[in-house]
VOPATOR-174717 format. One line per field, with one value per atom (N, C-alpha, C): x, y, z; residue number from 1. Coordinates in steps of 0.001 Angstrom, whole numbers, plus 524288, in hexadecimal, padded with zeros to 5 digits. Atoms other than C-alpha are relative to their C-alpha. Layout:
N
xx c(X	...)
yy c(Y	...)
zz c(Z	...)
n c(NUM	...)
This chain:
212
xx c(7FCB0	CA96C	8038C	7FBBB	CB0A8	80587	7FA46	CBEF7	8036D	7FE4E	CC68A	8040E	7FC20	CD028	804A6	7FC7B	CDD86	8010B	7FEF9	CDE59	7FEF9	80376	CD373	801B2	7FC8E	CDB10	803A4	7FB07	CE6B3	7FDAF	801B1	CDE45	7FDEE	80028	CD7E6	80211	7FB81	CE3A4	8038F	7FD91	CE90C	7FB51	80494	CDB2B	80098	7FF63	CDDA5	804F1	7FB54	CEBE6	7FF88	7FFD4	CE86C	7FC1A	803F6	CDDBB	801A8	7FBA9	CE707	80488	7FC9E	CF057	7FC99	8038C	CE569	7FFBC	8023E	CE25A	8051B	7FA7D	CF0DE	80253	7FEF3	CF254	7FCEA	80404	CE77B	7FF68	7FE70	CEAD9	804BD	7FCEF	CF777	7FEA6	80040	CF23A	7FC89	8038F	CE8D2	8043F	7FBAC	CF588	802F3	7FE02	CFA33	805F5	7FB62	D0A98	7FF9C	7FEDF	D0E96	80370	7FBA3	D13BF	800D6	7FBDE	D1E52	7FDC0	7FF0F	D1CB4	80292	7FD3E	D2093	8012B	7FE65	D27D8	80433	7FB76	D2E50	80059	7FE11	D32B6	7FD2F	8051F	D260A	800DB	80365	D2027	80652	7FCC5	D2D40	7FEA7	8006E	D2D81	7F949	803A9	D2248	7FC43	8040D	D16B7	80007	7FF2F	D1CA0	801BC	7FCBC	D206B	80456	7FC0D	D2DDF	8021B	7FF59	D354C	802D5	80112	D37D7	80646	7FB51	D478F	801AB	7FC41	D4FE5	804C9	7FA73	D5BD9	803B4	7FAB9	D654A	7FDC3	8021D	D5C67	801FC	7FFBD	D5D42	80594	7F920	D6BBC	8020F	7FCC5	D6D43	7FCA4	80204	D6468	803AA	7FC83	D67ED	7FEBB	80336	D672B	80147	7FE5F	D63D8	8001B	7FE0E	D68F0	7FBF7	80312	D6155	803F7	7FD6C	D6442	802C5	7FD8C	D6DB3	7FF94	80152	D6D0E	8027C	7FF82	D72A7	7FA4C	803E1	D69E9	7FCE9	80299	D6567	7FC49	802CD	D60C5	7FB7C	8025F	D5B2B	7FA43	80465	D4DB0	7FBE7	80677	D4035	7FF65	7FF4F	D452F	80030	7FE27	D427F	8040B	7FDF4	D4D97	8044C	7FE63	D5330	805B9	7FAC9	D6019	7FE55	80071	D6024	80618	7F9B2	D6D23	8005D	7FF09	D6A46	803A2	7FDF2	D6C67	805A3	7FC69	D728F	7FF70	80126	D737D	80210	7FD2B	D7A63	7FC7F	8036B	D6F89	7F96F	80478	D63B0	7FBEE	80318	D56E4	7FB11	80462	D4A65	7FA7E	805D8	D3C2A	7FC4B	800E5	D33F4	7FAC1	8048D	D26C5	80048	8017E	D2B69	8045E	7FB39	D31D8	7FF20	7FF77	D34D6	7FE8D	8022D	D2CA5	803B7	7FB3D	D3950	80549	7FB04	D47D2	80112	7FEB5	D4CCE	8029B	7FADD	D57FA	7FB2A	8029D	D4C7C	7FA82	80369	D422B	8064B	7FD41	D4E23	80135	7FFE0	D4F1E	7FC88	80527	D4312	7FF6C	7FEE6	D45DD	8020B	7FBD9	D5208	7FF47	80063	D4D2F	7FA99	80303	D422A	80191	7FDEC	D4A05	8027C	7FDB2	D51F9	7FDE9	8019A	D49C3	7FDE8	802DA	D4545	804DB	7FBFC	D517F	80161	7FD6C	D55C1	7FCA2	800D7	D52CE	801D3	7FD9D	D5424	7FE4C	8002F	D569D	80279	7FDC3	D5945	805FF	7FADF	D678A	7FEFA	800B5	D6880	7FAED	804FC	D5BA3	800D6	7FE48	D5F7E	804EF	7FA83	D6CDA	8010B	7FD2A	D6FFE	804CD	7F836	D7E98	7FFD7	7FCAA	D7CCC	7FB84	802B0	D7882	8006A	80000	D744E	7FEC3	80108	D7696	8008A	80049	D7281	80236	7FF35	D75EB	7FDBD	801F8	D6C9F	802B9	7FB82	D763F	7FAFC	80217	D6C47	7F975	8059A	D5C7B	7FD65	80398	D5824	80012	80199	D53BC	80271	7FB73	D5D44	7FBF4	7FE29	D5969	802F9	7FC38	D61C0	7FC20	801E0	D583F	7FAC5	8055D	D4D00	7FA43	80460	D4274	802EC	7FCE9	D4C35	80248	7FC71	D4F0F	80123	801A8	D511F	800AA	7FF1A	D5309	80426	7FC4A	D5F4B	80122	7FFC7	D62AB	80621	7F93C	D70DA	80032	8003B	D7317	805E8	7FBA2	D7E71	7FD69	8023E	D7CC8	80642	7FB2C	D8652	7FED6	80080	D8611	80284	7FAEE	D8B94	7FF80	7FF8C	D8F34	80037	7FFC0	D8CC9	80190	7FD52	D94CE	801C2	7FE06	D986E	80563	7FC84	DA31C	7FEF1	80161	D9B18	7FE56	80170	D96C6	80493	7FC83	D9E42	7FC94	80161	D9DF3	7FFB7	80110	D97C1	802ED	8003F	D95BC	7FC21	803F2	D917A	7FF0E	8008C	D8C3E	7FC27	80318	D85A6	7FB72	805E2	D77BB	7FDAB	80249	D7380	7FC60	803C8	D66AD	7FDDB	8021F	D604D	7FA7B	8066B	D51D9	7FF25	80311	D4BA8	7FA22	8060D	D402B	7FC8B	80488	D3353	7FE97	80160	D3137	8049F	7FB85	D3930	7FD5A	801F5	D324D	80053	7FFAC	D3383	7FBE8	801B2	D29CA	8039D	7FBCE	D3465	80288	7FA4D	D3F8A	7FDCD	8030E	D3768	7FFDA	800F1	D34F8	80544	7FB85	D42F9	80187	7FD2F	D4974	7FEBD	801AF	D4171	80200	7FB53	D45C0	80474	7FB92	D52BA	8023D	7FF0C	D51F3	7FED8	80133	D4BE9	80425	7FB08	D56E7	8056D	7FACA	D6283	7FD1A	7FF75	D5B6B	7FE6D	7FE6C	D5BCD	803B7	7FA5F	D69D6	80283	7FF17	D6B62	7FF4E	80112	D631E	80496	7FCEC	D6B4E	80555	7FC83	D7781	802D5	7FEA6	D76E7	7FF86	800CD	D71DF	803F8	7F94C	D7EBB	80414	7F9C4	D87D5	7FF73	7FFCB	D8C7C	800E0)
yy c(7FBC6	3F5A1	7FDCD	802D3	3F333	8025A	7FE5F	3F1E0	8024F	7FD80	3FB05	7FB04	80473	3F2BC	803FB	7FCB6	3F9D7	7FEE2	80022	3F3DC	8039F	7FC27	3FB88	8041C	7FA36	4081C	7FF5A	7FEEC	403DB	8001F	7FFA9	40081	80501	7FB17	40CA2	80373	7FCAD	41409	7FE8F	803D2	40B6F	80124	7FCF6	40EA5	806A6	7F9EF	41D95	800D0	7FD4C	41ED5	7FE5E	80379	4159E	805A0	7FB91	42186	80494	7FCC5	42B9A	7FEA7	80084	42721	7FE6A	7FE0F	42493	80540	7FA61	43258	80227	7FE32	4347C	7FF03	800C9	42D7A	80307	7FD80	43385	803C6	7FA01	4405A	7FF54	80073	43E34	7FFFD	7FF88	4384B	80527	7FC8C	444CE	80458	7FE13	44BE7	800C5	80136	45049	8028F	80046	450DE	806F0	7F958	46103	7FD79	80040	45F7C	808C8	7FCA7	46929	8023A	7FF2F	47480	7FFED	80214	47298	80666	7FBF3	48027	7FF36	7FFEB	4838A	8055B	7F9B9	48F27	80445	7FC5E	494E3	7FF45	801CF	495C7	803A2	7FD0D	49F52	80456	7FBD7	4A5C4	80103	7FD4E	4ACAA	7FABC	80314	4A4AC	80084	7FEDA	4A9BB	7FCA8	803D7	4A121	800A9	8022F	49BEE	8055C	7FD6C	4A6B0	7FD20	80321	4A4B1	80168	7FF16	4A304	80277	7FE92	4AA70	7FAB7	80238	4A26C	801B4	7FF55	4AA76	7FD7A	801D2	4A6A3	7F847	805E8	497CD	7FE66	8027D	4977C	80010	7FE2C	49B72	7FB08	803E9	48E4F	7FD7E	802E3	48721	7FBA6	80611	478CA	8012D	7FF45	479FF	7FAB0	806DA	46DEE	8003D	7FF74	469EF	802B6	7FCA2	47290	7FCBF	8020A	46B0E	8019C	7FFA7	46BF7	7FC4C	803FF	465F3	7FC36	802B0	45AC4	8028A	7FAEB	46629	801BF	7FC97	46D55	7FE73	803A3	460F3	7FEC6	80061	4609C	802C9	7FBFD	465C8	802A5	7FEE0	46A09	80650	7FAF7	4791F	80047	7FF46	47B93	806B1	7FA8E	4870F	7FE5B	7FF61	48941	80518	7FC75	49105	804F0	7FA92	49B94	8009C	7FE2B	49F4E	7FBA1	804EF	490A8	7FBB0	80506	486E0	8015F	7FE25	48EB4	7FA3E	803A6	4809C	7FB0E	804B6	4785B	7FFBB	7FFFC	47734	7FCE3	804B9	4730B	80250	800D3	4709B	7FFE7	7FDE3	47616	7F9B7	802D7	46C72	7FE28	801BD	46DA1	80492	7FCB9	4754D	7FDCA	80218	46F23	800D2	7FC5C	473E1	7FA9F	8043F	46D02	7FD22	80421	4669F	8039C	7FE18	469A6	80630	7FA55	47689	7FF94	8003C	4732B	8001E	80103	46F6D	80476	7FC56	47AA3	80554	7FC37	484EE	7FDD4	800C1	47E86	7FFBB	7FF55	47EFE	80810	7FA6C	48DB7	803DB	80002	48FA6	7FF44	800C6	48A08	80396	7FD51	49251	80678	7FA20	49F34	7FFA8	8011A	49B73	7FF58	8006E	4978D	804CB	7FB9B	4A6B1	8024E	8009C	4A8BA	7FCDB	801B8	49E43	7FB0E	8054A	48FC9	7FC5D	80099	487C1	7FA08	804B9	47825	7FDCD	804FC	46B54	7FEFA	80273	4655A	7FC42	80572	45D9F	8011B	7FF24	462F7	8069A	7F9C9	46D93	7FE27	7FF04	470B8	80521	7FA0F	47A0E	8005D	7FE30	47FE9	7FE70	7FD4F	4841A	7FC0C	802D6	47B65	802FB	7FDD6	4826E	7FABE	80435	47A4A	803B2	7FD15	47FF0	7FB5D	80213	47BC1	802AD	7FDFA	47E50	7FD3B	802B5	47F16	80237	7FDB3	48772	7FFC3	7FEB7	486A8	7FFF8	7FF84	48A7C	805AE	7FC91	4933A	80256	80012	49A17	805B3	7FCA3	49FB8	8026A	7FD8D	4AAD1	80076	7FFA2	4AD8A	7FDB2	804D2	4A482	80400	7FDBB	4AF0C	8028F	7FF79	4B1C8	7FC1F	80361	4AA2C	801C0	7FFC1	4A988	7FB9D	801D7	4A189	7FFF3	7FD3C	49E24	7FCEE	80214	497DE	7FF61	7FF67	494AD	7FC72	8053A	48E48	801E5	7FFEC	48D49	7FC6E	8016E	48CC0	7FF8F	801D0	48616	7FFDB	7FFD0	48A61	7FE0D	80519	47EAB	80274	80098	48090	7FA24	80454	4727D	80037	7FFF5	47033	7F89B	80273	463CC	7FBC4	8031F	45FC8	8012B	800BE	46165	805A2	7FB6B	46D47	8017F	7FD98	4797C	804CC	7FC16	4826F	80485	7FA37	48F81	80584	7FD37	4961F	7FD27	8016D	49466	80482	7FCDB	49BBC	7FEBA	801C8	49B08	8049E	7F985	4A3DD	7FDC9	7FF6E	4A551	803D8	7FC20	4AB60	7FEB8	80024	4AEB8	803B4	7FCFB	4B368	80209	7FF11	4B853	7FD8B	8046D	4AD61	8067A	7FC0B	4B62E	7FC9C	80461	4AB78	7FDD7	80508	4A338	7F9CE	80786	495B6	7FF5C	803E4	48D75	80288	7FC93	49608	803EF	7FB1F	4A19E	7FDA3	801B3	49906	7FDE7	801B9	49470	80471	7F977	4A37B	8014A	7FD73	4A676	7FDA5	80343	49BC8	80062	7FF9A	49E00	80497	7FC89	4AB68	80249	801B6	4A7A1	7FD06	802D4	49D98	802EE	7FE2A	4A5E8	803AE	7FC05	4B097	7FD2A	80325	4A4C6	80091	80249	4A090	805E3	7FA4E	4AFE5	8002D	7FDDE	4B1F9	7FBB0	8030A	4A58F	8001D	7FEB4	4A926	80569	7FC15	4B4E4	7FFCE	801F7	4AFA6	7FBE0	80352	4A676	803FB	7FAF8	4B223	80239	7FD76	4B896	7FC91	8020E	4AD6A	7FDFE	7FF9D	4ACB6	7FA13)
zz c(80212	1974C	7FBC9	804F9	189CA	8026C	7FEA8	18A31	7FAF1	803A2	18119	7FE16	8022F	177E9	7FF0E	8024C	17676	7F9DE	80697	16912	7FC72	801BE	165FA	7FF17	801CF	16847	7FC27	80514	15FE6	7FA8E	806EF	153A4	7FED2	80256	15420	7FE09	800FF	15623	7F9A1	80623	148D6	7FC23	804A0	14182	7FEEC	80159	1445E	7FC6A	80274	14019	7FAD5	80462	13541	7FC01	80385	1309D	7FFD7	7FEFC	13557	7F9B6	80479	12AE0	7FACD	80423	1204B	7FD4B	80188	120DD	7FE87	7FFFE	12048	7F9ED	805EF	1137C	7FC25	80308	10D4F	7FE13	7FDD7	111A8	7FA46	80449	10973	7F980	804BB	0FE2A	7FE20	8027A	0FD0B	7FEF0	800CC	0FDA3	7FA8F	804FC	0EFAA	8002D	8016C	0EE60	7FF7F	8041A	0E9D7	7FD68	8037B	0DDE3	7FD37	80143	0D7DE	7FD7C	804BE	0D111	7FD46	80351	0C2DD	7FDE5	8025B	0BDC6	7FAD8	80612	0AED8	80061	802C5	0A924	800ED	80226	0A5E4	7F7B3	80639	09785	7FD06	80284	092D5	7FBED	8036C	0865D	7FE15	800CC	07FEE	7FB75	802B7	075AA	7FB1B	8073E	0684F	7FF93	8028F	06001	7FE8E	7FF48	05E2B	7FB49	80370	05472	7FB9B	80427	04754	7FE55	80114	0442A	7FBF2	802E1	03B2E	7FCC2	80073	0321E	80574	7FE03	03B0A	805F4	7FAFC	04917	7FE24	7FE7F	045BC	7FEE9	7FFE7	04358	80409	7FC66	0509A	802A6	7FDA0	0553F	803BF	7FB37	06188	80176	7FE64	0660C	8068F	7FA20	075F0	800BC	7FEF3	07BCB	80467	7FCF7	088BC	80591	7FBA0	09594	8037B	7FD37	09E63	80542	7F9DC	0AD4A	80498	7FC68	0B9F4	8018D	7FE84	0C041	80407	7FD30	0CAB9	7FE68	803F1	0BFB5	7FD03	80346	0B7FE	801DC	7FEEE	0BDDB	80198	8007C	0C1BB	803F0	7F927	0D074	7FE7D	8009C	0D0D8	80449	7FBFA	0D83A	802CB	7FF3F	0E1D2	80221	7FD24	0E99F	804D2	7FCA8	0F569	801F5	7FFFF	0F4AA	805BE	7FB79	10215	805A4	7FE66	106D2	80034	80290	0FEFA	7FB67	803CF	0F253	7FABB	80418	0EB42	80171	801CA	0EE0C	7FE3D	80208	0E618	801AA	7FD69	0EA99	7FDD5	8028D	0E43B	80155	7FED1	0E699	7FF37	801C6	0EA23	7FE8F	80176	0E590	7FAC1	803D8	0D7FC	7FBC6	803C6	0CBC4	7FA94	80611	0BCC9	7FBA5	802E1	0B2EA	7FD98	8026C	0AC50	8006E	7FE57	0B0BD	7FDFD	80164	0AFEF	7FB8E	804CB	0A45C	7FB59	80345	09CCE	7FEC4	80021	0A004	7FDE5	8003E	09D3E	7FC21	8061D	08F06	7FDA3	8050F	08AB7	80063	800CF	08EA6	7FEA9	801A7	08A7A	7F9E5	802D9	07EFB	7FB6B	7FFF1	07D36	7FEEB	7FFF9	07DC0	7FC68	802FC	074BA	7FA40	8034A	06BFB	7FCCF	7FF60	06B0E	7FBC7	80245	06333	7FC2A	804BB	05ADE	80068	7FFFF	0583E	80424	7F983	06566	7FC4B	80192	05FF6	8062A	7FDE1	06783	7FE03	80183	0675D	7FA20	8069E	058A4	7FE79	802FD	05509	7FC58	804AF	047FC	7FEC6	801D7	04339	80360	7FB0B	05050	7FF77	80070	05163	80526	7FA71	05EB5	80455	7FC08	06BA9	804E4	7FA7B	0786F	80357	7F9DD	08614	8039A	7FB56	09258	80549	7FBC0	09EDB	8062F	7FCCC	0AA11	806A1	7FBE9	0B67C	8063F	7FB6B	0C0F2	7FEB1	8031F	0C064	80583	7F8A4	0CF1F	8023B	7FD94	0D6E5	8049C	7FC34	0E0A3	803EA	7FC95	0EE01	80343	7FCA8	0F391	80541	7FA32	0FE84	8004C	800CC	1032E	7FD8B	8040C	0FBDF	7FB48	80641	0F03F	7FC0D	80354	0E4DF	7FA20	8061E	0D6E2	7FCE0	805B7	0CAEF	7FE32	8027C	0C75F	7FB1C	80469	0B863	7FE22	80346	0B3FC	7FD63	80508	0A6FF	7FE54	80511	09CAD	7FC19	80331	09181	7FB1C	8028A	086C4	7F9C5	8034F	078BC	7FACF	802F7	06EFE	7F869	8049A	05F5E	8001F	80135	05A17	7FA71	80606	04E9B	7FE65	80245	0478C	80471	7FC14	05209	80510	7FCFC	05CE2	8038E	7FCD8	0675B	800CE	7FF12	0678A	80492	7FB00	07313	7FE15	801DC	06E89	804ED	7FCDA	07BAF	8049E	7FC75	0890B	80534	7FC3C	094C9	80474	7FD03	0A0AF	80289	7FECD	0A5D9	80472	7F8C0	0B444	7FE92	80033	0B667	805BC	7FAAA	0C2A6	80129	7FE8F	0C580	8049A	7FB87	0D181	7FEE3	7FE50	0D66C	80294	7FB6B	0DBE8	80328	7FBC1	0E2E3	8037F	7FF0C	0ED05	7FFB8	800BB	0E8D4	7FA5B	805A7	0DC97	7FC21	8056E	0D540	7FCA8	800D1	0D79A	7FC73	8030E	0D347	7F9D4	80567	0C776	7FD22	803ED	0C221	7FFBD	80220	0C4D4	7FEF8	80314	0BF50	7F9A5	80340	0B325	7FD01	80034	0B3E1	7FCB4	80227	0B2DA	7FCCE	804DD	0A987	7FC80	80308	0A059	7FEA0	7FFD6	0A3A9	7FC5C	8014C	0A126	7FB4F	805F1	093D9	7FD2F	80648	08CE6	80103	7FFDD	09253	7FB87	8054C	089E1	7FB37	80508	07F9C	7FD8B	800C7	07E9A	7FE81	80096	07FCE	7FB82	80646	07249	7FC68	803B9	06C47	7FEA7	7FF2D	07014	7FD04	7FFDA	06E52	7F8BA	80563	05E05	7FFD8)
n c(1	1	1	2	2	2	3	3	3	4	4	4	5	5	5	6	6	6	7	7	7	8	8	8	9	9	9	10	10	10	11	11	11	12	12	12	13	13	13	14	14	14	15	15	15	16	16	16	17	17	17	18	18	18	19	19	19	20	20	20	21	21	21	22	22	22	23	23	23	24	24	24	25	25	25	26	26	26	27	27	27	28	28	28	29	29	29	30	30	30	31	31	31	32	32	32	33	33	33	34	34	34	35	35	35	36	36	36	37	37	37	38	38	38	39	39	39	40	40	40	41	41	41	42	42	42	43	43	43	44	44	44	45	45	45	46	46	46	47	47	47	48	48	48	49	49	49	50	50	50	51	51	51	52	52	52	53	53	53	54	54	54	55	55	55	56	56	56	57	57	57	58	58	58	59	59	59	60	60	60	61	61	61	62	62	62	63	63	63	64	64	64	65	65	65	66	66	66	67	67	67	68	68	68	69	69	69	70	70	70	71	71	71	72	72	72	73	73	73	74	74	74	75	75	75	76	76	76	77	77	77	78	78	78	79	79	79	80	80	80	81	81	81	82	82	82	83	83	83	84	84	84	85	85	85	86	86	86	87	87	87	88	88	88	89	89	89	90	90	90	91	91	91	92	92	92	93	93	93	94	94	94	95	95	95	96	96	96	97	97	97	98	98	98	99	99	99	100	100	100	101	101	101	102	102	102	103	103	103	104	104	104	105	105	105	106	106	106	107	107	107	108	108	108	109	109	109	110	110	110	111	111	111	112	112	112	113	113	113	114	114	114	115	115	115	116	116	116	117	117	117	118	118	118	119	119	119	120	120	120	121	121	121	122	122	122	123	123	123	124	124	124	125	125	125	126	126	126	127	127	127	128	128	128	129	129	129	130	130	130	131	131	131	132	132	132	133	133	133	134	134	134	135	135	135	136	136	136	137	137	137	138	138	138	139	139	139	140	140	140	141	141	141	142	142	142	143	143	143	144	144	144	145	145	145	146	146	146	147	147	147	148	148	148	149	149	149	150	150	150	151	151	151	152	152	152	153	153	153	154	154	154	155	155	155	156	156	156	157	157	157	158	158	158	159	159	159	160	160	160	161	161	161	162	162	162	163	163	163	164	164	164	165	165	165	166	166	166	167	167	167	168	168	168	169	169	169	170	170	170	171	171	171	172	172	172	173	173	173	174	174	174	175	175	175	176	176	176	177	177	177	178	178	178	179	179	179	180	180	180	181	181	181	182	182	182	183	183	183	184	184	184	185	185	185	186	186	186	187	187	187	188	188	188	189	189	189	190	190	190	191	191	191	192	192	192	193	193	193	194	194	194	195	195	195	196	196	196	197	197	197	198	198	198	199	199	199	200	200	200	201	201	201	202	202	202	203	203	203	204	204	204	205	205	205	206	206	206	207	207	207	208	208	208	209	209	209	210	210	210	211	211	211	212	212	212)
């Protein structure tokens, strides 16, 4: 009669877990990461070409400076707030982020509307009078109730005379806009934030128009 070896049992038991965890790694690496969606604006204005200025349109030319922003604000984090919760702390979606910072997608839009109107220059690029600075203070998504949200946008915006002895303070003001999301997920807050950006940059456009 053979005699069993207990060894025998332990190596086996050490060959199984050993193939047990093979399959375990493997498993993983077949495993691919979710990456983020990447959301912008959308495509904006219409496919005509650029219009064709007037003398009196290009006297009214503007140099936009670049959009300013807290460090909150400064990156690719779509982010919401919950009102119902903790309406003062912001927190960031995490499989959905904005192809390049919000300050910087809301100036190429900003810049874009504008341009629909007059001559839209760089800082020191022309002989401009007048310098627009924005300041993007809000760029998230606020739920009041866990299936309600919207879009909310708050900028200022700071309108400089540059003269010879340096920037003079024209005028300034500040524009809150607020959307209703159809969604409650990061697509929602993506359509209404857009929305509302679009809303803030005509109250602006409007508002230079206005100011002499």
């Amino acid at each position: 009669m053979a005699t069993f070896n207990p060894s025998f049992r332990v190596l086996a038991a050490a060959l199984a877990l050993s193939l047990l965890g093979g399959c375990g790694a493997l498993s993983s690496l077949n495993t691919k990461p979710l990456r983020p969606n990447q959301y912008d604006l959308g495509p904006g204005g219409s496919a005509t070409p650029p219009p064709a200025y007037g003398e009196a349109a290009a006297r009214r030319a503007i140099a936009l400076g670049e959009v300013d922003a807290p460090a909150s604000v400064d990156n690719p984090a779509v982010l919401y707030r919950l009102a119902y919760a903790d309406v003062q702390q912001q927190r960031p979606y995490g499989l959905a982020r904005w192809s390049m910072s919000p300050p910087q997608l809301v100036r190429l839009r900003l810049r874009e509307r504008l341009a629909q109107n007059r001559p839209v220059l760089n800082p020191g690029e022309g002989a401009v009078s007048r310098l627009l600075r924005v300041e993007l203070e809000e760029f998230s998504q606020v739920f009041d109730a866990p299936d309600r949200s919207y879009g909310l946008v708050r900028l200022r915006a700071t309108l400089l005379e540059t003269t010879p002895t340096g920037e003079k303070l024209v005028a300034q003001r500040s524009f809150t806009e607020q959307r209703p999301a159809p969604s409650a997920d990061a697509a929602g807050g993506v359509r209404a934030l857009t929305a509302s950006t679009d809303a803030a940059i005509a109250a602006v456009d409007q508002w230079l128009q206005e100011t002499p």
